[in-house]
C-alpha positions as CSV (number, residue, x, y, z in Angstrom):
1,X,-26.1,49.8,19.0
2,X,-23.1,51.5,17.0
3,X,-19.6,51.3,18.5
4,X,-17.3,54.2,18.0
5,X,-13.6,53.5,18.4
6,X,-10.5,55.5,17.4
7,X,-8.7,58.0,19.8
8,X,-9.9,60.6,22.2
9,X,-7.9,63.6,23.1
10,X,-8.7,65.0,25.9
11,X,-7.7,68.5,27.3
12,X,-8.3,69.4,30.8
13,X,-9.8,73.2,31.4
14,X,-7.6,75.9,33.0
15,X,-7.1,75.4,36.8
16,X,-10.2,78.0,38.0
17,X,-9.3,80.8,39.9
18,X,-11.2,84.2,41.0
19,X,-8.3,87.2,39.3
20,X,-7.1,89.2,42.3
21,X,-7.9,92.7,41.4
22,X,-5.7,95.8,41.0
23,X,-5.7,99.5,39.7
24,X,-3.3,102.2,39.7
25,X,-4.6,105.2,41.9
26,X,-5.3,108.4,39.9
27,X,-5.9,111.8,41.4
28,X,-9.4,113.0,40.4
29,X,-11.7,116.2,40.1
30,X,-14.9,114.9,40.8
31,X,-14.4,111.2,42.1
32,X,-16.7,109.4,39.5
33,X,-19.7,108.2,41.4
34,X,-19.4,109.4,44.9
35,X,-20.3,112.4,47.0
36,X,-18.6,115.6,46.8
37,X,-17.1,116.0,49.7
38,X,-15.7,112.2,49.4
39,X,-12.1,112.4,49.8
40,X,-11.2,108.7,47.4
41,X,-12.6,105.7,46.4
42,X,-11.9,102.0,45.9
43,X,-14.7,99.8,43.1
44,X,-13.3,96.6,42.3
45,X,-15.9,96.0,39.4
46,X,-18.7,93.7,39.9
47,X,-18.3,89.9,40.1
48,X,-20.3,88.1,38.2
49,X,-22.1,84.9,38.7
50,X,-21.4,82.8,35.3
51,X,-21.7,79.3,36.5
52,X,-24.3,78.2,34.7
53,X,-24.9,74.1,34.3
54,X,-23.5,73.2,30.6
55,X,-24.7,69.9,29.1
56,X,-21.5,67.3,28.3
57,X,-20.4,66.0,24.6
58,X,-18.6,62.9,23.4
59,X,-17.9,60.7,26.3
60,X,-19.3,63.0,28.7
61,X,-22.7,63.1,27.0
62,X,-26.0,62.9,28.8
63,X,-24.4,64.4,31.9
64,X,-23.6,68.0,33.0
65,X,-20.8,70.6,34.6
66,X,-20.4,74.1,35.2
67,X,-19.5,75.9,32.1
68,X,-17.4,78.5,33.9
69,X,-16.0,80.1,36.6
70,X,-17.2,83.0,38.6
71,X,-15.6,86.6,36.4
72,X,-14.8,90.4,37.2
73,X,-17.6,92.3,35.3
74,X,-15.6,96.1,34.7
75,X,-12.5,97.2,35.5
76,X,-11.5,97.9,38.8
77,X,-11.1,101.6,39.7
78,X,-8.8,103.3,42.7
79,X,-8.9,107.3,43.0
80,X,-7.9,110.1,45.7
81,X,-9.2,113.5,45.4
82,X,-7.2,116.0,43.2
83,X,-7.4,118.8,45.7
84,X,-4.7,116.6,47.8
85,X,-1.9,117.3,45.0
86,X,-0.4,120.5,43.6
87,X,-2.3,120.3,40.5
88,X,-5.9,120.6,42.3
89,X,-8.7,122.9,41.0
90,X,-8.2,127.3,42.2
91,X,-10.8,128.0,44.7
92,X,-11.6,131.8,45.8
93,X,-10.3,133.0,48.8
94,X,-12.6,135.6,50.3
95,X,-10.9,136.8,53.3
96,X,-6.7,136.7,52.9
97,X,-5.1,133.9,54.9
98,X,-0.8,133.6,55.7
99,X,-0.2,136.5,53.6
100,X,-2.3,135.0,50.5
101,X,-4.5,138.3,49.4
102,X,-8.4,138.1,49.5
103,X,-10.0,137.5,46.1
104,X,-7.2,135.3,44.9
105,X,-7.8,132.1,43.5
106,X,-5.6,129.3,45.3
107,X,-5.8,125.2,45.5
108,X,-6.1,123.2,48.9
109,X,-2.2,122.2,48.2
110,X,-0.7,125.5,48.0
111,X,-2.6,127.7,50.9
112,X,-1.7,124.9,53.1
113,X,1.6,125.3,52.1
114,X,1.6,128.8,52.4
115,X,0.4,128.3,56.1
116,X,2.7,126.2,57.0
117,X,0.5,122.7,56.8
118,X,1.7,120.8,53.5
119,X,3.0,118.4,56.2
120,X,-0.4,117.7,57.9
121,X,-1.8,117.9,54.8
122,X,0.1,115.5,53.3
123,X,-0.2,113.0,55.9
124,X,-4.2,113.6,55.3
125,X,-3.4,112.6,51.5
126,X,-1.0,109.2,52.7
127,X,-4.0,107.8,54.9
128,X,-6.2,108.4,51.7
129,X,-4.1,106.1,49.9
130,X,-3.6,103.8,52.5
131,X,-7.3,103.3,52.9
132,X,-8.4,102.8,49.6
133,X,-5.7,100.2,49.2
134,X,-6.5,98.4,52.4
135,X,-10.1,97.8,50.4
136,X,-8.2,96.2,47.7
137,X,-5.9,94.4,50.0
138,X,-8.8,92.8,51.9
139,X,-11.1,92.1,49.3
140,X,-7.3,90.3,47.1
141,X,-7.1,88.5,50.8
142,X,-10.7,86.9,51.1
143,X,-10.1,85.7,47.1
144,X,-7.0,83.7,47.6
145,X,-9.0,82.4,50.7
146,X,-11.6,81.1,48.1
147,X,-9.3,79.9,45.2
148,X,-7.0,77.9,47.6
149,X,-9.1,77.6,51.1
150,X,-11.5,74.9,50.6
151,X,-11.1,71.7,52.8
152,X,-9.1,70.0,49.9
153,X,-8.2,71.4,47.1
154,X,-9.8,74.7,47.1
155,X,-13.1,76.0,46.1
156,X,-12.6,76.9,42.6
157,X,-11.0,73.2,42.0
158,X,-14.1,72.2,43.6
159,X,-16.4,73.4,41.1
160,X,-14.3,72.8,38.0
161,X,-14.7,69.0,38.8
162,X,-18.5,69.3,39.4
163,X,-20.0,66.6,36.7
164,X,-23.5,65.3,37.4
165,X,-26.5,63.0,35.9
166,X,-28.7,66.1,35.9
167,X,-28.6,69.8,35.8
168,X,-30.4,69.8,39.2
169,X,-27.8,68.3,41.1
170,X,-25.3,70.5,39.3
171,X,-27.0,73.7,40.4
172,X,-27.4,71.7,44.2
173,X,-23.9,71.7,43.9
174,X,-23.2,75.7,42.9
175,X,-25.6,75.9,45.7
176,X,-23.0,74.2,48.5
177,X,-20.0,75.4,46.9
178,X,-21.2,78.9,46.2
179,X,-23.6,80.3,49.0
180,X,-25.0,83.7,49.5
181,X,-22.9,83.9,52.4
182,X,-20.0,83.8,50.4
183,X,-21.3,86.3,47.8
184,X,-21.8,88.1,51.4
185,X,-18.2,87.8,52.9
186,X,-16.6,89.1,49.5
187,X,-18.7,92.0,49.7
188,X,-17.9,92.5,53.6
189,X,-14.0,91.6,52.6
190,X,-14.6,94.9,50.1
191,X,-15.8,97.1,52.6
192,X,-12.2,96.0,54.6
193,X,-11.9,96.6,58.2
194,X,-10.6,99.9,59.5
195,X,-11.3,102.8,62.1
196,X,-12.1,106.3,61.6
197,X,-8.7,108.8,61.0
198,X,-8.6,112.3,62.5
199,X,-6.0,115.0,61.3
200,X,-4.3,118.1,62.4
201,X,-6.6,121.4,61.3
202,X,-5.8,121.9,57.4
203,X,-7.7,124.1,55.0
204,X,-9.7,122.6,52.7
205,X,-12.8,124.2,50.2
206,X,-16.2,122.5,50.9
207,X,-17.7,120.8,48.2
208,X,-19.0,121.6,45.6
209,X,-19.2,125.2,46.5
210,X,-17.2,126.2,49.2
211,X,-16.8,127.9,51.8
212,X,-13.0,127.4,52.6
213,X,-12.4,125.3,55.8
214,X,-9.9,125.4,58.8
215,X,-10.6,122.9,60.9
216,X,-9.2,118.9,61.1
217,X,-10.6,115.9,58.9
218,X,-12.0,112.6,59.9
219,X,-11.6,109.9,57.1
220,X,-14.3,107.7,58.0
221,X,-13.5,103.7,58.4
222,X,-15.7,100.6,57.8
223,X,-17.1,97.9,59.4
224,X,-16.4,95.0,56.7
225,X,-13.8,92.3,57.6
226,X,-10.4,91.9,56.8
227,X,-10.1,89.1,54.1
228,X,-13.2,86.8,54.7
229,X,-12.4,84.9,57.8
230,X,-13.3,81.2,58.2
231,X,-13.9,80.9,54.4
């Protein structure tokens, strides 16, 4: 048997974490891959699953680890509908409404403000916003739950320490320390917690092709969770 001596250096791997996510909202004509009529959105990219078992070198040979951390596959997006600012698409108006003339062409913003209901409509627009970031703020909620929340030292330290005598009882331990119910409670986390929101009547154009519309919104809510409880 050959002895090897001389000096090992040793580097420890970056402390694990899950990023937090976060996007700047932009004000959009069409809202990339929703419904017409959908009012914003909130996608916080996918996350991937990555933690494949990695075989170990020098020292470490002959037994295994997890070569890496959970990662954010795309970048996250946040948008509200352009028809909510003054720079939204012109929309025929048939019939003349608050002295705007019939066959003009007019956004949501500005015959709502000619009728008096910038201020409804604005308050429309602020719980828009405030929605799509309460996605982001639950889902940013249930990840520093999982980077820091595990019995000891977290979850993510958890798995970076993972080193076994075979790639079975590494993937056992991806198993414990990464269950589908976890995949499930950062999706629910995503979906956020939060009711339905009525407004005073505005006008708005039905999408994609009208007709205008007097009459009050709901924002529909969700039934996810706020962060991800007992994680």
């Amino acid at each position: 048997m050959r002895m090897l001596t001389g000096k090992a250096v040793v580097r420890s791997r970056a402390g694990w974490t899950i990023p937090t996510r976060s996007a700047e909202l932009e004000y959009v004509d069409p809202i990339p891959g929703v419904s017409d009529s959908a009012w914003g959105k909130y996608h916080p990219g996918r996350l991937g699953h990555n933690m494949f078992e990695n075989v170990g070198t020098g020292p470490w040979e002959g037994t295994f680890y997890i070569h890496s951390p959970p990662r954010w596959i795309g970048d996250p997006e946040m948008y509200a509908h352009a028809d909510l600012v003054e720079t939204g698409k012109r929309y025929k108006l048939v019939h003349g409404e608050c002295g705007v003339a019939g066959g003009s062409f007019i956004n949501v913003y500005d015959l709502n403000d000619e009728c008096g209901y910038s201020a409804r409509l604005n308050d429309f627009r602020l719980k828009v916003v405030a929605h799509e970031v309460t996605h982001l703020t639950s889902l940013n909620k249930c990840i520093l739950s999982i980077n820091r929340g595990y019995p000891f030292s977290g979850r993510m330290a958890e798995l970076e320490r993972v080193v076994r005598d075979s790639r079975k009882e590494v993937e056992d331990e991806i198993e414990r320390l990464w269950p589908e119910s976890l995949v499930d409670a950062i999706k629910k986390a995503g979906e956020s917690k939060q009711p339905n929101q009525n407004t005073q009547t505005v006008f708005t154009w039905e999408r994609p092709r009208g007709p205008w519309k007097k009459a009050p919104l709901t924002l529909i809510g969700h039934n996810g969770t706020d962060g991800c409880p007992g994680i």
